[in-house]
N, C-alpha and C positions, 0 to 999 in steps of 0.2 A: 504494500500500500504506500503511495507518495504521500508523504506529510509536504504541504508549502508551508514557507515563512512566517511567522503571525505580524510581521511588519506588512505584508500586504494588506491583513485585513485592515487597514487602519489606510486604505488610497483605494481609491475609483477609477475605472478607465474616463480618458478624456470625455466630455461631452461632444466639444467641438470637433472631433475627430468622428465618434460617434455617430453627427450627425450627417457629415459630407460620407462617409460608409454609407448610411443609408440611402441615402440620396443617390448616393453610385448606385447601388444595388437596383435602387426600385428603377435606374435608366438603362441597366442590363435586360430587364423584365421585362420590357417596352413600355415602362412608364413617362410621362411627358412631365419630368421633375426639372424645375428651377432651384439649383442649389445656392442657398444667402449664406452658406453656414463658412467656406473657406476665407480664413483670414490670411490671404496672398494677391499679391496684384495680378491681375490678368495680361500685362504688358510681359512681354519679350526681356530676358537678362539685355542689358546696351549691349551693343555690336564692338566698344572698343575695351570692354570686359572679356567676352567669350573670345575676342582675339589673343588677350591676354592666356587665357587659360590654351588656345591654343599651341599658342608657342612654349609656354611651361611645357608641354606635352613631346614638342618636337624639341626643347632642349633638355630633354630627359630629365627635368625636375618631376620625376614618381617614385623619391625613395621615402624610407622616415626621413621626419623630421626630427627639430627641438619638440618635446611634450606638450609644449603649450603657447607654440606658435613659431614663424621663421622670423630672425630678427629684422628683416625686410617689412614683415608686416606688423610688425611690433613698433619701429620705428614712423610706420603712416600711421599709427592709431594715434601713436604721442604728436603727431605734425595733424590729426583732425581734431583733439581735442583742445590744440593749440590755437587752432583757426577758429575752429565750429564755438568753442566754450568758455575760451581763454583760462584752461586749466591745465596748467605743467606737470607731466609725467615721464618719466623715465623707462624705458624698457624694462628693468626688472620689477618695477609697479605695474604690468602689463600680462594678462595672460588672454590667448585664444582658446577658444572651446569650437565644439562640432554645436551650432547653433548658439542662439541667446539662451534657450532653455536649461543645456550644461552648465553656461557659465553660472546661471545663478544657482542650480543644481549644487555644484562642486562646492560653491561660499558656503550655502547651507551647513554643506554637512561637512565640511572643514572649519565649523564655529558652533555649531550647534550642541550642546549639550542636553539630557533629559531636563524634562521642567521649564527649561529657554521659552519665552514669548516673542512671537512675528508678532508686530500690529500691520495689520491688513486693507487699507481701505475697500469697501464694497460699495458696487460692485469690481469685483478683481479677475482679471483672467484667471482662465479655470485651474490652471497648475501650481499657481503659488501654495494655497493651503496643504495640497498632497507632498509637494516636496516638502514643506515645512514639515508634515507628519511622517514622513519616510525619514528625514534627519533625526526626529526624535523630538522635534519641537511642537511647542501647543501655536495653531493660529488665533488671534485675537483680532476679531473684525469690528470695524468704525463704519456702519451704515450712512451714507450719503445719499439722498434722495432726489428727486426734480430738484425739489426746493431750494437747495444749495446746488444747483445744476451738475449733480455726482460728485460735488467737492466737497471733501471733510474741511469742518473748520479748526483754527489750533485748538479750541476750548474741548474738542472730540477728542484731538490726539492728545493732548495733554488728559484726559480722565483716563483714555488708556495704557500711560505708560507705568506700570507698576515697576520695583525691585527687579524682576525678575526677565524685565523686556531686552531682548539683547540685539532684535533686528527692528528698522521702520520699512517697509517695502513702499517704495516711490512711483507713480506710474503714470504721465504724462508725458503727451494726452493718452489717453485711457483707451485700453482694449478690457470690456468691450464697450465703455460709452461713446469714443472719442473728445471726451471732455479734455481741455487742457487750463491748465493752473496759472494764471498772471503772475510776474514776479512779485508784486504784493502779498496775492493772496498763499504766496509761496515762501515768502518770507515771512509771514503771521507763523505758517509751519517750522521753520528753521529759530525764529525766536525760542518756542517752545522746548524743540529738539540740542538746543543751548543749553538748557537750565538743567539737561536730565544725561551727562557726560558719559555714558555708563552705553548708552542707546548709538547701536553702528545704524547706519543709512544705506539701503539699496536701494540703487535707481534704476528705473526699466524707463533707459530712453529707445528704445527700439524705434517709434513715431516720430522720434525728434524732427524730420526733414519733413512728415506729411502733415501741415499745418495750412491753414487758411485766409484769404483777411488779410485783418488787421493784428491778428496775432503773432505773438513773436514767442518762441519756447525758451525755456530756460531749466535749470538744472540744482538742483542743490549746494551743490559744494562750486556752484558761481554765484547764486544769488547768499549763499555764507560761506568766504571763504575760512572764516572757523571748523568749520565741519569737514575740512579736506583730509585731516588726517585721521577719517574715522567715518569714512564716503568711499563706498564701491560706485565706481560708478559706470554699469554697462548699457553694452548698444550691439549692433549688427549693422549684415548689409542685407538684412532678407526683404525686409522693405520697401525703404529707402530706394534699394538697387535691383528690384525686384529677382531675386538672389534666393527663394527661401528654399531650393531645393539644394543649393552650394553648401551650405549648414556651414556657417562661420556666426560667431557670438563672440565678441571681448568684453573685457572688464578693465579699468585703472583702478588702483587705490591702494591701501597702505601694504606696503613690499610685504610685510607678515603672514599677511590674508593669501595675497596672492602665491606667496610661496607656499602655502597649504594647499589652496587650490591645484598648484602643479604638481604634487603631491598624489592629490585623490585621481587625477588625471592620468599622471603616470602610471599605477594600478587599473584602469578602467578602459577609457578608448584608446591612450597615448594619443597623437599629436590628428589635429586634423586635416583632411585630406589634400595632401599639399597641392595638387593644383587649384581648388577653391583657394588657397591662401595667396596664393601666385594673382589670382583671381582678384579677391580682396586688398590687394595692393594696389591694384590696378585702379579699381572701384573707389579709392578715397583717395588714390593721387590724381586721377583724371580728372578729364571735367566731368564737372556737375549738371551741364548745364538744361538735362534730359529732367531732372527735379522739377524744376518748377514745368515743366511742359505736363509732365503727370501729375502736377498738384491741380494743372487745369482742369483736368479731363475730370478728377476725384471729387473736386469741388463741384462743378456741373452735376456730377451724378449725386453727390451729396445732396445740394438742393431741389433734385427733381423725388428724389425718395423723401426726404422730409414732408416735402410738399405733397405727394399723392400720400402718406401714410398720414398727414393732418388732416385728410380728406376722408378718411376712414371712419364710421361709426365706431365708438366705443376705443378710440386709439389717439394718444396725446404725443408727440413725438419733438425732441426740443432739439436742437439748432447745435452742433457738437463743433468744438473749433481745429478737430484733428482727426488724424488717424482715416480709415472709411472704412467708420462703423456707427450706426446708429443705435439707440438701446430705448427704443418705444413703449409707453407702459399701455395695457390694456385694462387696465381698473375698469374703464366702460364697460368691456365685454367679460368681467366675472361675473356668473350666477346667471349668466345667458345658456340657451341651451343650440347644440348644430344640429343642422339640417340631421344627422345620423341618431338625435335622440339622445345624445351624451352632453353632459352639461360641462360648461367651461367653469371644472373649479380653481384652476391653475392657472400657470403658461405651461407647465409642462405640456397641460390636456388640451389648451388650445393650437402649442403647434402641435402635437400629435392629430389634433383632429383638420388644421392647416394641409399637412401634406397628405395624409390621406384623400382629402374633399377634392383640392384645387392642385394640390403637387406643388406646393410650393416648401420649400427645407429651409427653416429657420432654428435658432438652437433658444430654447426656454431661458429665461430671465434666473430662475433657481439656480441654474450652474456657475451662476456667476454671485451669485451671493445675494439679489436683491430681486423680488417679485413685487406686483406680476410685471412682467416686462419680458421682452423677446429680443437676441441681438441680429440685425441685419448686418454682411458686409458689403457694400456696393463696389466691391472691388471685382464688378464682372461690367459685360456691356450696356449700353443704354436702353435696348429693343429688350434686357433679359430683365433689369430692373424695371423696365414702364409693364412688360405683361407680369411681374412678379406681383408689381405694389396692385395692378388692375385687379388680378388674381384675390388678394387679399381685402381689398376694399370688396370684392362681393362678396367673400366670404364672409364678413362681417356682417355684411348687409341682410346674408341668412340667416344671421342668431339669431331668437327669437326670445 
């Protein structure tokens, strides 16, 4: 008989993963499924990227590498953090991971101890609290609503930081609201996170470059540089550089951290895939200048889904200043019943009963820590989002 791990029972499989599985499945079937659930850009890696990786290939750069990055790309993260953040690192304050996920994976649990407290703001991508409970730590979630437009205010963080807190996870703009943080009301946070020295800071800028507007991003350990020597601070190119299949993830921050991080690395994946990293050199020396051309396109699709989702009975949907993903609340549509007879006491049950009806794949508000609410990503076309939100506005229009 197999016994597994009792650290499992204590983690869930992804939702968001979960839900584009679905979605695949039911378009094997010959079902006519619109998947919202992938959080990746639909645009093409740039053309002066995959050249890059090309030539890695033809100058036979495919052996190991360093465990936690080549010092090529160690040296552009330090010359983007210098540009992008105006924050000074060194290579050996630098470590590369297979994805953003690793990296924050590896900090966990090369800091975590039993009993350890994550404060979590919610809604929070869905992977934060499982790593936290696979390192061995407790998550502590700070509920943000419409109200505060998903933003915790300091008077939330400060009640949650007990003795015992040893991480703050950072996440702007937000997957999945796309809410992003003003330097203000980012520095209301960073006051707090002052007074309590004991408290490390992770940051998930993965969104940094997909911003809107009149918005401008900013990062913790630049809006206080107090906090630098006790500020992780990571990113990627899966976004940004529509890269999420390359799996590169770094982190800056204090030489200690990160030399544990290379550490758990070393035992685990070792180093990542060195032509993505060849890749990734390429990606933050080159030009940028394909960014703002896909912030165009993101921004269009942002406003036309808002606007057909505010057009929905029972569906309140607010104005997010990043990332492309909206986080709609349907409070209208609980205790309605669908067309099939089953009542919407959830978001789980509403988009269960969503893709069933109309075949549209949206991932539940629950998995993200705050209901009722559904997250869309509009990181697909314009024809796929206007018959998605059409799709759901009748659906809506059935409850009864």
């Amino acid at each position: 008989m197999i016994t597994l791990s009792a650290t499992l029972s204590r983690v869930k499989p992804s939702p968001t993963i979960a839900v584009s599985t679905k979605a695949r499945e039911l378009k094997e079937a010959g079902r006519d499924v619109i998947g919202l659930g992938a959080g990746e850009p639909d645009f093409d890696t740039p053309e002066n990227i995959r050249e890059a990786a090309k030539r890695a290939i033809d100058e036979g750069k495919t052996r190991y590498t360093a465990p936690d990055g080549i010092p090529e790309l160690k040296k552009a993260i330090c010359a983007k953090f210098k540009r992008d953040n105006g924050l000074d690192y060194t290579p050996a304050q630098v470590s590369v991971g297979t994805g953003g996920k690793q990296i924050l994976y590896n900090a966990l649990m090369a800091t975590l101890n039993p009993g350890d407290e994550v404060v979590i703001p919610a809604p929070y991508w869905v992977s934060y609290p499982d790593m936290v409970l696979l390192a061995g730590g407790k998550p502590v979630f700070v509920e943000a609503g419409m109200d505060t437009a998903y933003k915790i205010t300091a008077d939330q963080l400060e009640a949650a930081i007990t003795p015992k807190t040893k991480w703050f996870i950072f996440n702007s703009p937000s997957n999945p609201t796309g809410a992003g943080y003003t330097w203000d009301e980012l520095k209301a946070l960073t006051d707090v996170l002052l007074r309590h020295p004991h408290v490390l800071v992770m940051t998930d800028d993965m969104y940094e470059h997909l911003v809107f507007g009149d918005y401008e991003f900013c990062t913790p350990a630049e809006v206080e540089p107090k906090l630098y020597d006790r500020t992780l601070t990571c990113n990627g190119v899966s976004k940004a550089y529509a890269m999420t299949g390359w799996r590169i993830g770094y982190a800056a921050g204090p030489e200690q951290i990160i030399k544990a991080m290379g550490k758990i690395q070393s035992q685990s994946t070792s180093n990542p895939c060195s032509i993505s990293q060849w890749a990734a050199v390429e990606a933050l020396n080159g030009t940028q200048d394909f960014i703002p051309k896909h912030n165009e396109i993101f921004q269009r699709r942002r406003d036309l889904v808002v606007s057909m989702l505010n057009d929905a009975e029972g569906i309140e949907c607010p104005m997010p200043e990043g990332a492309f993903y909206v986080y709609p609340s349907i409070a209208g549509c609980i205790g309605k019943t669908a067309p099939s007879g089953t009542k919407i006491t959830d978001d789980e049950v509403f988009a269960t009963e969503l893709l069933e009806a109309k075949g549209v794949a949206v991932v539940f508000g629950a998995a993200f820590g705050l209901s009722p609410n559904f997250r869309v990503s509009y990181a697909t076309s314009d024809e796929a989002l206007k018959e998605a939100c059409t799709r759901i506005q009748d659906f809506c229009k059935s409850l009864t």
